[in-house]
C-alpha positions in Angstrom: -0.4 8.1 -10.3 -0.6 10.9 -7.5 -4.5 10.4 -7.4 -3.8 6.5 -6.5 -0.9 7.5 -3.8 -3.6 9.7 -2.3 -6.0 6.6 -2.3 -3.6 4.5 -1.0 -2.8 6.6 1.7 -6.1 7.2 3.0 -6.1 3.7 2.8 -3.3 3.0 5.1 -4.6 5.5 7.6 -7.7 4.1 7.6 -7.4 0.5 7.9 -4.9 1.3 10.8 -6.4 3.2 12.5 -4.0 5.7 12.1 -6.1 9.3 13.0 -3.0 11.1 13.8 -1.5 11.3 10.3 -2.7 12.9 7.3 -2.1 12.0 3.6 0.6 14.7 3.5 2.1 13.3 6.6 2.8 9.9 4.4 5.9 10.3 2.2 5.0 8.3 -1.1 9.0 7.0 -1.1 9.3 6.2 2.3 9.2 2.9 3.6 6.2 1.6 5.2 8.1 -0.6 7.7 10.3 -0.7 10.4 12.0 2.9 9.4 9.3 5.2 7.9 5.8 4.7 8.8 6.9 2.2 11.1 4.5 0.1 10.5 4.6 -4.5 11.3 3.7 -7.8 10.1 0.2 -7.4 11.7 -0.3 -4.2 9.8 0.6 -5.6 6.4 -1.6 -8.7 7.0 -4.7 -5.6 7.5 -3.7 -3.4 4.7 -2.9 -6.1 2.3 -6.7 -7.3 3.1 -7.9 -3.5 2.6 -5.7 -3.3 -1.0 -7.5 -6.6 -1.7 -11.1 -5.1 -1.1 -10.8 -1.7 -2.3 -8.4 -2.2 -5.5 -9.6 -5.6 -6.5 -5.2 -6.8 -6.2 -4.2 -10.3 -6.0 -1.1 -9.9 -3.5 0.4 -13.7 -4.3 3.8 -14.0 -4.9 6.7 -15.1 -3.1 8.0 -13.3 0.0 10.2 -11.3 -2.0 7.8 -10.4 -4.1 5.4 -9.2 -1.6 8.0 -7.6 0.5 9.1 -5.0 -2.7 5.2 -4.3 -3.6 4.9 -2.7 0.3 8.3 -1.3 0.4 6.4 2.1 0.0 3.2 4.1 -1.0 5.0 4.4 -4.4 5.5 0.8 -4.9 2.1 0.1 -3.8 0.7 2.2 -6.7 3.2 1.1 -9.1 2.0 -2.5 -8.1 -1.7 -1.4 -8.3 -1.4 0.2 -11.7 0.0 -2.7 -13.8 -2.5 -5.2 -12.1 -5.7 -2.9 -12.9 -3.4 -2.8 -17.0 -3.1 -6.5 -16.9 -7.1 -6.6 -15.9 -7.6 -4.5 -18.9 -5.7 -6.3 -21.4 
């Protein structure tokens, strides 16, 4: 699970152009938004189309849903690992 935080992080800085921050800079329980990384709606809408293309994830579900699944790097790659088990099955 660490190796997929670390993905997911160089994800994050990545797609948002984040160049300042490094992977060890992103704590994996912290929240992404508003406290935390900080980050907004616009920055969800371009890291849940980055997750899409680089992890193959479907991110449907209702708001709620959604919201959990971004609450932090962990969640991310908690949310990540039982899609790619459900793939599998």
């Amino acid at each position: 699970m660490k190796a997929l935080e670390e993905d997911i992080k160089e994800l994050i800085i990545a797609s948002l152009s984040l160049e300042d921050l490094s992977p060890a800079d992103i704590d994996a329980q912290a929240p992404l938004f508003v406290e935390g990384l900080g980050l907004d709606s616009i920055d969800a809408l371009e890291l849940g189309l980055a997750l899409q293309k680089r992890f193959g994830v479907k991110l449907d579900g209702d708001k709620e849903a959604v919201r959990a699944r971004f609450a932090s790097v962990s969640a991310l790659a908690a949310f990540i690992a039982a899609q790619r088990s459900e793939a599998a099955a």
